[in-house]
N, C-alpha and C positions, 0 to 999 in steps of 0.2 A: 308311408311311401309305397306306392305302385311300382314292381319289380316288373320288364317286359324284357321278353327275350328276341333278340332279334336276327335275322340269318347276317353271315359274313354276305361280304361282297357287294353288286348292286342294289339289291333289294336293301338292307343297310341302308346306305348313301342314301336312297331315294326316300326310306321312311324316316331318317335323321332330320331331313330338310322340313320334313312334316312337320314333325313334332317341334322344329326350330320357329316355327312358324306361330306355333302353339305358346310359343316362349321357354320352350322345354331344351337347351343347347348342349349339344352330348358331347364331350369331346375326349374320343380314345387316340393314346400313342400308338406310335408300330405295334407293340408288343399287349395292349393292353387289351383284357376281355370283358373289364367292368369299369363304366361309368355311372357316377351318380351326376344331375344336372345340378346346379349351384344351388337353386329355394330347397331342394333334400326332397321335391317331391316325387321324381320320378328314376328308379334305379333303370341302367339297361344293362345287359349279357349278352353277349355278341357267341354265338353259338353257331354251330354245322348244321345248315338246313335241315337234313335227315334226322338230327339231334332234339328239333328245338319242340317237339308236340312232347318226349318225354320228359325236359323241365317244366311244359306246362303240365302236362298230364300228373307229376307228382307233386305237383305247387311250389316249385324251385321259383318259379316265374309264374305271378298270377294271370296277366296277361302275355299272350306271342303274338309274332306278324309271320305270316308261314305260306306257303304257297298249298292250293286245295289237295293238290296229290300227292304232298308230303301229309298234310292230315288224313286223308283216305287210307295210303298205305300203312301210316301208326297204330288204325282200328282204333284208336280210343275216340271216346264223347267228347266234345266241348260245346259248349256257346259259341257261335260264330258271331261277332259283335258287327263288325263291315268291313265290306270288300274295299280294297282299293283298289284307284284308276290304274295301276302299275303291275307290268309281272305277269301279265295274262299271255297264256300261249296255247298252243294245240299239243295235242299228244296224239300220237301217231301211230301206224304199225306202217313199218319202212322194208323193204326187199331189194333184191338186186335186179337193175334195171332189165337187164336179159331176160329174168324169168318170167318166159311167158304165160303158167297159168298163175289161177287165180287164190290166192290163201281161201276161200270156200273150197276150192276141190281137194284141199289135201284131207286123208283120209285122219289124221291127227295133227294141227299147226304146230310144228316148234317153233318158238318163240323165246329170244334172249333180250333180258330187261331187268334193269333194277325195281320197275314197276310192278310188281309178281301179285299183290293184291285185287290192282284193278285188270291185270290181262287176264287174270281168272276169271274174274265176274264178268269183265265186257267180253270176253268171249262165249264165255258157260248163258249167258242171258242171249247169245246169237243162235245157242244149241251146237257151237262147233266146237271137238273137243279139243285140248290144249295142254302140250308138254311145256312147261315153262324153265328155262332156265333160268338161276338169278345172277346175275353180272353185278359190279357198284362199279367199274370201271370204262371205258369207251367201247358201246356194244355194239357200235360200227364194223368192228373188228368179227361180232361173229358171223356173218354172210361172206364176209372176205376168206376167213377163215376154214369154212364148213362146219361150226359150233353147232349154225342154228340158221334154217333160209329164211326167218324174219326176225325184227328186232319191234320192241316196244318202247317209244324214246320222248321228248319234248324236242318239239321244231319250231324255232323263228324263222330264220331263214331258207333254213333248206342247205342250208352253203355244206356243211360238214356230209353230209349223207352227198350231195354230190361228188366229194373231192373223195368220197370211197366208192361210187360210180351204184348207188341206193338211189331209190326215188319212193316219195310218199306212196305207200298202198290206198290205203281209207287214214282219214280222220275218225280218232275213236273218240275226241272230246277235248274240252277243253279245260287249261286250268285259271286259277284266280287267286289271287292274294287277297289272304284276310286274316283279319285281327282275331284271335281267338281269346276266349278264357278258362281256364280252370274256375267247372260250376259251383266248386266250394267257393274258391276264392268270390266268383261274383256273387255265390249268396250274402256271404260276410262282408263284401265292401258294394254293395248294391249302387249306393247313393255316388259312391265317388266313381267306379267306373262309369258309370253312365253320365256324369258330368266331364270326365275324359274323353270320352266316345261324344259326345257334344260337341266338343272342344275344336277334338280331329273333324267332326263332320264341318264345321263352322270355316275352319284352314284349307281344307277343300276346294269347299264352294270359291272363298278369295281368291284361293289357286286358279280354280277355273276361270275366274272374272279378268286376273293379270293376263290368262291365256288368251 
């Protein structure tokens, strides 16, 4: 049995239909965090995005579906197996619309994010330096506030940074959803992940053909 961990929420939904497609049909109650599909072959764990690289990372779950910047922030290795079409976004550094200059001229950027890994590097790789502070909760709040004059965030719309009167500074990059594995695990089960990862690729393509 292939154990995968999956994030709550949309990403869920959206990978369940996949895998339903695969003939793989997951079905958790309100309350439930673990389903096995009916054949016994495939277990899933419905886990907090932030959460789910350290069940893979310790082999809780051989395989995860995770977004890139939750695996970046984790520091640990995996096998990136593939990306899905789903889940893809920008990440940003966001400020208050009034402030006229520019995050290059501040003599140190402070910066509030739960993202504290990659604002170091993508800033430290620009050569500007960077006080970070780390938020896990609405870090819209710290320009409103005077915490911090920019934040480091994931933007779809835009809409949230508008209704706290924030506007995109730069685009620092972008994220992606992908199936990862613990390299133990795909050393040991070589043969069947890769006929899984077949599978997914195979529901895909159909996908795209219905589309």
């Amino acid at each position: 049995m292939i154990t995968i961990a999956l994030p709550k929420g949309r990403l869920f939904e959206k990978t369940s239909k996949i895998l339903a497609r695969c003939g793989y049909h997951l079905t958790l109650g309100d309350r439930q965090l673990v389903a096995e599909e009916p054949r016994g072959e495939i277990r899933a764990i419905l886990v907090k995005n932030s959460d789910l690289p350290t069940y893979v990372h310790h082999g809780i779950a051989g395989l995860g579906v995770c977004g890139s910047d939750v695996i970046y922030e984790s520091g640990h290795e995996f096998f990136e197996l593939l990306t899905l079409p789903f889940g893809g976004t920008r990440i940003c550094l966001a400020g208050r619309k009034e402030d006229p200059g520019q995050p290059r001229d501040a003599t140190v950027l402070r910066v509030a994010t739960k993202f504290t890994r990659f604002t170091r590097d993508a800033f430290h790789q620009r050569g500007i330096p960077v006080d970070v502070i780390r938020l896990d909760g609405s870090v819209e709040l710290a320009p409103v506030l005077g915490l911090a004059p920019y934040i480091v965030d994931l933007v779809e719309t835009g809409s949230t940074l508008v209704a706290h009167n924030l506007e995109v500074k730069e685009t620092l990059g972008n994220t992606e959803v992908r199936l990862i594995a613990n390299p133990a695990f795909y050393k040991y089960h070589f043969d069947r992940v890769n006929t899984f990862v077949t599978t997914l690729q195979e529901a895909l393509k159909a996908g795209q053909g219905e589309g």
